[in-house]
N, C-alpha and C positions, 0 to 999 in steps of 0.2 A: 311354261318353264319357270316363271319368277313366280309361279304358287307352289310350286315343288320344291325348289331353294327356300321360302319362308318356311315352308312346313317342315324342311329339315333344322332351319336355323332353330325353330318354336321346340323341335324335337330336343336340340342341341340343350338349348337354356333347360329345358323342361330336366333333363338328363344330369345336370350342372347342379341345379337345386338339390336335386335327391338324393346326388353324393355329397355334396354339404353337409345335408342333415344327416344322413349315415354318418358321417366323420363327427358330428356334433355328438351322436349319437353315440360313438365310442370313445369319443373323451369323456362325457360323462360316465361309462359304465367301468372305466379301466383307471376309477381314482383308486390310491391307495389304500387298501382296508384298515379301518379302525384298530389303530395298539394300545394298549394299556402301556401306564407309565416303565414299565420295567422292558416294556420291548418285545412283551408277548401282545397273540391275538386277543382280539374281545372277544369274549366266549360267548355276550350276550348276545351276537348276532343269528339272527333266528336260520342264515342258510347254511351255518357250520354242521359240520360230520364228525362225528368220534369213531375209532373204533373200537373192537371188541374190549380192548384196555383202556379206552377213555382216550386214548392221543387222537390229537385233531387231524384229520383229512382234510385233501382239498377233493374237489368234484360232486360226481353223485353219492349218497348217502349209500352206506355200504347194505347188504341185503343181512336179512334177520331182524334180531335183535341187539347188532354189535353197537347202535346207535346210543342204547341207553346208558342213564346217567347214572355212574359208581358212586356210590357214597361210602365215606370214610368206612373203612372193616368192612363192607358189601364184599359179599362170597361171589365168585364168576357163576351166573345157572350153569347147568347140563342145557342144551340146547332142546327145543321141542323135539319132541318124535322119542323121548327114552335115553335112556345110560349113552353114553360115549364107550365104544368098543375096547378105547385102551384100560378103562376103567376094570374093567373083568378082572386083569390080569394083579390089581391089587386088593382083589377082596380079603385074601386072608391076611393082608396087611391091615384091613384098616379091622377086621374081626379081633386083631392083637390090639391093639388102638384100643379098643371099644370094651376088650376085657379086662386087660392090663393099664392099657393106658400106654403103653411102650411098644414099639415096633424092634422087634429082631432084624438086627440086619446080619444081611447074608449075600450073596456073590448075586443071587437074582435082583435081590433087592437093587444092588450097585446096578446092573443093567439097565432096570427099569428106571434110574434116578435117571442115568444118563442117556437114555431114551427118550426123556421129559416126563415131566410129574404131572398129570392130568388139573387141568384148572379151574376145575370143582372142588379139586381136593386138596390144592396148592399150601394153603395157609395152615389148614391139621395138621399134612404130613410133614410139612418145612419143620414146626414143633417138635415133632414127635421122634422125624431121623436124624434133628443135633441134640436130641432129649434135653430139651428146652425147661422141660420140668423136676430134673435136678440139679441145675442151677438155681429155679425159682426157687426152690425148696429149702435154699440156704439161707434164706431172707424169711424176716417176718412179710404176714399179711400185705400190710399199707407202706411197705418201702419203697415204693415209686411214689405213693401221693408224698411222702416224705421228704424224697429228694426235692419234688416241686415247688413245696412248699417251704424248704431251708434255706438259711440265709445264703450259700452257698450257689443255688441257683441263680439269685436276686444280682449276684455280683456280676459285674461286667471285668470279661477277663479276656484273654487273648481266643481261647477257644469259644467265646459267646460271639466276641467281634467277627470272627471268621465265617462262624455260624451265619451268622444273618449275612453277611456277605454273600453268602451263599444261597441262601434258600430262594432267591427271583429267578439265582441259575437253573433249580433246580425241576426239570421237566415244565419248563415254563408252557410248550403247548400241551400239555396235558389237562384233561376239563377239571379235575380234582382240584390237581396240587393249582388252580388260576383263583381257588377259593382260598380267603382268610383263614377258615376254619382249620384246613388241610397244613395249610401253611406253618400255624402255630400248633398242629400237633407236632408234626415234623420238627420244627423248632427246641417242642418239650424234650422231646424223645432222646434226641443230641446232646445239647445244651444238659440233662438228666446222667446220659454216658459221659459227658465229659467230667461230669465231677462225680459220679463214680468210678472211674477209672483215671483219675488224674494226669499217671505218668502216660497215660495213653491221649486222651484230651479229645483233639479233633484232627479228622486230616481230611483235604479232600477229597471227594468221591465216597465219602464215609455217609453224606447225603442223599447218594443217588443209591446206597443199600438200601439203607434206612425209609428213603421213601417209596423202592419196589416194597421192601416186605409192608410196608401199609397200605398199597393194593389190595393185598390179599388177608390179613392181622389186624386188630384192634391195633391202637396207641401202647395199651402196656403191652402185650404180646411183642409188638414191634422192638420194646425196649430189650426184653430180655433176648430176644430173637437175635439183637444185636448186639449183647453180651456177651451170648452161648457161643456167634460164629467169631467173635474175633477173641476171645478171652480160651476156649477151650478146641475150636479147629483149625485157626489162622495161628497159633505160634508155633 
């Protein structure tokens, strides 16, 4: 009898240790993850998930290729295995694109915007249905590197101040915009509209446009892009 009592006590302790270390065990695995100074995640962290648009996930890494890393003007693929099905329905849209350079819109066309615009094809057609390229066309060549380069940029003004205020808000977990590079395109792009359009400047949420259409748009595309919709659709 007093060897069956020790060997339950031996049990007892034995039992005791090994919820210890399991608890030890989940303090250590449940510290706070790593932030960068602005209060986003560290994106260096090798067990982070993106998905298909670059925003971070938490858990298992999503399936496909939604993992991969976007880079500044990076087109979204068509997915393996061939064309995306919605895709069909705008060939003779993008056949007008390709001739002309200009899409006709038409009641179908409205359908299919509001349908969703296929995101292979995001960044052409966004150009092409606020015809983006007759606003460029009012401008010489090099009037964005212009603007970047004028003293006007250089100045700090109420619409730069606001700007950089702004840009750590802007899609902070996003893997892109957590790069410098991304950051001060974003920056140019703004800061570029705001003194092109002065009596307009800056307002909030004018970042979170600016920095969708550079998902899908170069830097200058982005600018004029954000021209064309608040200069010639938004008034």
């Amino acid at each position: 009898r007093v060897g069956e009592v020790d060997r339950e006590v031996a049990a007892g302790v034995h039992e005791t240790k090994n919820t210890e270390k399991r608890a030890e065990k989940r303090v250590v695995t449940s510290e706070p993850e790593p932030v960068n100074q602005d209060g986003a995640k560290d994106f260096d962290d090798g067990e982070d998930h993106w998905d298909r648009y670059g925003f971070f996930i938490e858990g298992e890494p999503p399936s496909g290729d939604h993992g991969a890393e976007k880079q500044l003007g990076d087109k979204i693929d068509t997915p393996r295995g061939g064309r995306r099905p919605q895709n069909r329905a705008w060939d003779k849209y993008m056949e007008q694109l390709s001739d002309h350079g200009k899409i006709t819109r038409t009641r179908e066309l409205r359908h299919l915007v509001r349908s969703g615009v296929p995101e292979n094809l995001r960044g052409k057609l966004w150009l092409a249905i606020v015809d983006c390229s007759s606003v460029r066309s009012q401008y010489h060549a090099r009037y964005y590197e212009e603007l970047l380069s004028g003293s006007a940029f250089q100045e700090q003004t109420q619409a730069s101040w606001e700007i950089d205020k702004d840009l750590s808000r802007t899609f902070p977990r996003h893997r892109m915009f957590s790069t410098p590079s991304a950051s001060s395109a974003l920056r140019r792009v703004l800061v570029a509209f705001s003194v092109h359009q002065p009596h307009v400047g800056y307002c909030q949420s004018l970042n979170l446009l600016a920095a969708t259409m550079l998902l899908f748009v170069n830097e200058e595309q982005a600018f004029w892009l954000l021209n064309t919709v608040l200069t010639e659709l938004l008034p």
